[in-house]
C-alpha positions in Angstrom: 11.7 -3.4 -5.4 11.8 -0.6 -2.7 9.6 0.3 0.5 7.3 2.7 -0.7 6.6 1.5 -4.3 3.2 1.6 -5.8 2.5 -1.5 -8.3 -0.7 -2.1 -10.0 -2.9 -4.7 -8.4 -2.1 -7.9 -10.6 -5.6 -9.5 -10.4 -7.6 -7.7 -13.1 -10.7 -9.0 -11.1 -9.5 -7.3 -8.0 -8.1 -4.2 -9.3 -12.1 -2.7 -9.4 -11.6 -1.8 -5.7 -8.1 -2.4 -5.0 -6.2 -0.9 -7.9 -2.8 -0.7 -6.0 -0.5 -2.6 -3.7 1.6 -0.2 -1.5 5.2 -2.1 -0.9 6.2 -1.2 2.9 9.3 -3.7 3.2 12.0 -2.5 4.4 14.9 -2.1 2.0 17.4 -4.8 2.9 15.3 -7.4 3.5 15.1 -8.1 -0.5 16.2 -12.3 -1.0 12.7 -13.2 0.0 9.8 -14.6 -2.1 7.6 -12.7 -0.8 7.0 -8.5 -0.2 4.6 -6.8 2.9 2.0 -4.7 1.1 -0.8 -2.7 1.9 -3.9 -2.5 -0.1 -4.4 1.0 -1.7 -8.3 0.6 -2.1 -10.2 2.9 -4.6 -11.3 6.1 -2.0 -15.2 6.2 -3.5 -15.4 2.2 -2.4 -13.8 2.4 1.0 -16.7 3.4 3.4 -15.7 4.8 6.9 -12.2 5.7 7.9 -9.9 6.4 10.7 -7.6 9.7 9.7 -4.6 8.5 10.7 -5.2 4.8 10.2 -6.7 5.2 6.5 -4.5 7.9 4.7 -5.8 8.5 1.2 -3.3 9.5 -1.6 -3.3 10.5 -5.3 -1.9 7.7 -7.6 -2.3 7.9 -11.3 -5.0 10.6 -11.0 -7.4 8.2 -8.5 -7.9 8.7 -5.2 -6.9 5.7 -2.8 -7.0 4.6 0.6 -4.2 3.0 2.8 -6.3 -0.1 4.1 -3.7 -0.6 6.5 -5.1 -3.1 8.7 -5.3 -5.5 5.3 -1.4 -5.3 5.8 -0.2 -8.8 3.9 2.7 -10.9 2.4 2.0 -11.1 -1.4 4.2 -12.8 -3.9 7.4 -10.6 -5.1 6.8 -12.0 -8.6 3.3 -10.6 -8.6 5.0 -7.0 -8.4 6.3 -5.9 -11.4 6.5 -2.6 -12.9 6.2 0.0 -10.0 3.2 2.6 -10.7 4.9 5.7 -8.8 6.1 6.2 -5.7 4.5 7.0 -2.3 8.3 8.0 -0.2 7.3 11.6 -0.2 4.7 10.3 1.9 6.7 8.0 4.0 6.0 9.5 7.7 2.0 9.5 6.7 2.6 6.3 5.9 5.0 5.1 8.8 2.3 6.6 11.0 -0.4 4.8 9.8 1.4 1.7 10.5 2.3 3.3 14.5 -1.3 3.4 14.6 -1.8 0.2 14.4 0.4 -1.3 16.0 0.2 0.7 18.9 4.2 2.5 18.4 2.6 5.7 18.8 
């Protein structure tokens, strides 16, 4: 697993408006059961946004939204096969978190 890995939501009954889980855990911190995500939700579902709190990105052809206030621990079993990659967005996505946590 690596910081910046997209994986495909594994609840089938969630994945309607959450298709993605974004994996923002640092690197080194990998003997853990468990991974911090964020919620890549489906960009026609998501309703109002702040710019730089709510980044939306291309996966697989779908527009999604970085729900970053949803920021979570999930299981590391439950993330399997990684979708892409979102690194080439990593300061979009660094900032997003800066945002809400106030490091700006």
């Amino acid at each position: 697993m690596a910081k910046f890995h997209v994986y495909r939501h594994p609840d089938r009954a969630l994945r309607k408006k959450t298709p993605f889980l974004l994996d923002v855990q640092n690197d080194f911190i990998d003997r853990v059961a468990s991974r911090v995500v964020i919620p890549l939700r489906d960009a026609t579902a998501f309703g109002p946004r702040m710019r730089d709190l709510n980044p939306s990105f291309m996966v697989s052809g779908q527009e999604v939204v970085l729900d970053t206030t949803a920021l979570a621990a999930f299981p590391a079993s439950g993330l399997t096969t990684p979708v892409t990659s979102l690194a080439h967005d990593g300061a979009t996505i660094v900032s997003a978190l800066d945002t809400l946590f106030g490091s700006f």
